[in-house]
DONUBA-778689 format. One record per residue (C-alpha): residue in one letter; x, z negated, y negated. Coordinates in nm, 2 decimals. Each point is the difference from the previous one (the first is absolute). Layout:
residues N
<rec><type>a</type><x>X</x><z>Z</z><y>Y</y></rec>
...
//
This chain:
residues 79
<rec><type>x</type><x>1.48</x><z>1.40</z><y>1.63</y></rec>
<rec><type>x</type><x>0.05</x><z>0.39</z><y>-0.11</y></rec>
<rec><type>x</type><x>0.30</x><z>0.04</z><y>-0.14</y></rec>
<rec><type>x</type><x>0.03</x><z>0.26</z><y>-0.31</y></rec>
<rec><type>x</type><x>0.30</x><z>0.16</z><y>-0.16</y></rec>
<rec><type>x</type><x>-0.01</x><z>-0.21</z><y>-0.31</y></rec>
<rec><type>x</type><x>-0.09</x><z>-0.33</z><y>0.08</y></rec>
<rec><type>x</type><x>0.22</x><z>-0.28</z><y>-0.02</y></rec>
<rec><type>x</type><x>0.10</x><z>-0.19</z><y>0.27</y></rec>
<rec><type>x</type><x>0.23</x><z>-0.30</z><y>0.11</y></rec>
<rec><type>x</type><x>0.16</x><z>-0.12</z><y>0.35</y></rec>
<rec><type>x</type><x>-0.22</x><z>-0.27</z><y>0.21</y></rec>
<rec><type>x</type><x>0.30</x><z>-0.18</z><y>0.05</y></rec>
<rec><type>x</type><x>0.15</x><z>-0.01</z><y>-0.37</y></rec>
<rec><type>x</type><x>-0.30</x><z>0.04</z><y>-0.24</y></rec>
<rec><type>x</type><x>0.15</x><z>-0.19</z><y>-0.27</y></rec>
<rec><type>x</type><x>0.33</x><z>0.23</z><y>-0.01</y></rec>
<rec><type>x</type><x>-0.09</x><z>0.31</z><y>0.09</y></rec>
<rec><type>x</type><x>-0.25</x><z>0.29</z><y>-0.19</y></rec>
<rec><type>x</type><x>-0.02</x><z>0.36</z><y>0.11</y></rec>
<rec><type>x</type><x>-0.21</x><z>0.36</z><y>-0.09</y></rec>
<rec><type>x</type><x>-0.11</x><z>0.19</z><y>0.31</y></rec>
<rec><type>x</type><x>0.13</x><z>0.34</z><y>0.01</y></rec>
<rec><type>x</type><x>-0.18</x><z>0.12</z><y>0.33</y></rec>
<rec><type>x</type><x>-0.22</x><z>-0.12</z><y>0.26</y></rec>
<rec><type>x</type><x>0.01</x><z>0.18</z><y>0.34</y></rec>
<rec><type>x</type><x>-0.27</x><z>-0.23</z><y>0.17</y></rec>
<rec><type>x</type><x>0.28</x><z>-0.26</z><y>0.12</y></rec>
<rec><type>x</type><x>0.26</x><z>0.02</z><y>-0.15</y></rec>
<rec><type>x</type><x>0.04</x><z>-0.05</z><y>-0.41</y></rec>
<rec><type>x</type><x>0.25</x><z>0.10</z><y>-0.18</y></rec>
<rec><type>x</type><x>0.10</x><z>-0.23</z><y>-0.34</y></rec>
<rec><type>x</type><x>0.23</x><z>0.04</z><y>-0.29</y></rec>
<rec><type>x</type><x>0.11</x><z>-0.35</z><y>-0.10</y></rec>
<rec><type>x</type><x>-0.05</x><z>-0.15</z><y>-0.34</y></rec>
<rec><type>x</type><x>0.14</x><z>-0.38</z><y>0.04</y></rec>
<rec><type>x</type><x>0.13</x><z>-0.01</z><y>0.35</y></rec>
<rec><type>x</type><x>0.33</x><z>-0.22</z><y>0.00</y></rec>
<rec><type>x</type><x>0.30</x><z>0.31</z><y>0.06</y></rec>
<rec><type>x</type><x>-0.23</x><z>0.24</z><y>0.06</y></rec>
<rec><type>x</type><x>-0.13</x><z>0.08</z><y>-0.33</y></rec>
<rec><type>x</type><x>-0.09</x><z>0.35</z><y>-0.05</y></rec>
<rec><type>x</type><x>0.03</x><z>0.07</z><y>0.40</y></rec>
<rec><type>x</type><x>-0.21</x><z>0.20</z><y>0.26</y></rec>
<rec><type>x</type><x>-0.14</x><z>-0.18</z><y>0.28</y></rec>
<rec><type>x</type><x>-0.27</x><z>0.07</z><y>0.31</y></rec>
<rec><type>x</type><x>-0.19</x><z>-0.29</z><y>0.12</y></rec>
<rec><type>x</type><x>-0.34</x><z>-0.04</z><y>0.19</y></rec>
<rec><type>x</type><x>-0.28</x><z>-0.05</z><y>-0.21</y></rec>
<rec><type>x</type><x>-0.05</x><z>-0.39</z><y>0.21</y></rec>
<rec><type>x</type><x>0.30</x><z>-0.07</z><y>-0.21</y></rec>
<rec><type>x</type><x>-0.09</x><z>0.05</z><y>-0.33</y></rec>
<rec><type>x</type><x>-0.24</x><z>-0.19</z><y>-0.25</y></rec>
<rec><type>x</type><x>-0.17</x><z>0.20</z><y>-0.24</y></rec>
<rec><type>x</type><x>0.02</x><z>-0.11</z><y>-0.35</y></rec>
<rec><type>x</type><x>-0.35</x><z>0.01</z><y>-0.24</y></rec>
<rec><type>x</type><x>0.12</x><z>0.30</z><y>-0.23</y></rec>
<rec><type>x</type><x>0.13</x><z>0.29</z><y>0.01</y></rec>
<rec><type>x</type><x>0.35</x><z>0.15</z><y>-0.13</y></rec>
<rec><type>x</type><x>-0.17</x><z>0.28</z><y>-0.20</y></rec>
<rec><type>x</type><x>-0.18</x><z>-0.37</z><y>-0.22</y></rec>
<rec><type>x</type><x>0.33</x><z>-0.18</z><y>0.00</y></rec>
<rec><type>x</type><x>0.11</x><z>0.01</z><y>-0.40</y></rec>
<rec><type>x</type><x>0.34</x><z>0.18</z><y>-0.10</y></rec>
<rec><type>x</type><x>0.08</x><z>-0.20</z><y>-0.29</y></rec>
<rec><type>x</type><x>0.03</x><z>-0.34</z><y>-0.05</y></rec>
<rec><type>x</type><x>-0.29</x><z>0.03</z><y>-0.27</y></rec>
<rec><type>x</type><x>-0.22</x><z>0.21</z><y>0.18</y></rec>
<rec><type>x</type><x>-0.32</x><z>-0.16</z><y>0.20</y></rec>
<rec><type>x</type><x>0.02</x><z>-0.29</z><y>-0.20</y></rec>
<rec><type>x</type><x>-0.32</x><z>0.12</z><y>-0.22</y></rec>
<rec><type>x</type><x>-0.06</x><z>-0.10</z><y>-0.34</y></rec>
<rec><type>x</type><x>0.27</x><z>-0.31</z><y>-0.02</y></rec>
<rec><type>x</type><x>0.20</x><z>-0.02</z><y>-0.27</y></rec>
<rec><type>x</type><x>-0.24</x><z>0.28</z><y>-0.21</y></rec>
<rec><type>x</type><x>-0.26</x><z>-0.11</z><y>-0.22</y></rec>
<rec><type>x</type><x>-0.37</x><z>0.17</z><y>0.06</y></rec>
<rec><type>x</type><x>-0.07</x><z>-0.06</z><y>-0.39</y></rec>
<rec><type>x</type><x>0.10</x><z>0.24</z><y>-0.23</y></rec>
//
C-alpha cells in the first residue's frame, strides 16, 4: 500500500474511532494529522505505514459543507 499526502487513513487497531490525512510519507514512516482521533484531534503523529488503514477517498473529495456532495437532493431538475 503507497501511501500519499492526501489520503485518508485510520489506525489498524481503532478504525472505528480514529480518521487521519497524511501529510508526508518518507518510505516508513507516515506522518498524519488527525481528524476524529479521541484527544488528539487536530494532532501530528509518525507511524509506520503497517499501521495505518487507508481509507477509499481522498481529503481533497471529502465535502466542506454539510450540503455539499449530496448531488441533486432536495433540488428539483424540472424547471
Amino acid at each position: 500500500m503507497a501511501l500519499s499526502p492526501g489520503d485518508v487513513v485510520s489506525l489498524l487497531t481503532s478504525p472505528d474511532i480514529t480518521k487521519g490525512v497524511v501529510l508526508s510519507n518518507d518510505g516508513y514512516f507516515i506522518t498524519v494529522q488527525w481528524i476524529t482521533r479521541p484527544s488528539m484531534q487536530g494532532k501530528v503523529t509518525t507511524h509506520r505505514e503497517a499501521d495505518l488503514y487507508k481509507l477509499a477517498y481522498r481529503s481533497s473529495s471529502l465535502p466542506t459543507t454539510a450540503t455539499e456532495g449530496r448531488g441533486a437532493e432536495g433540488t428539483s431538475a424540472e424547471s
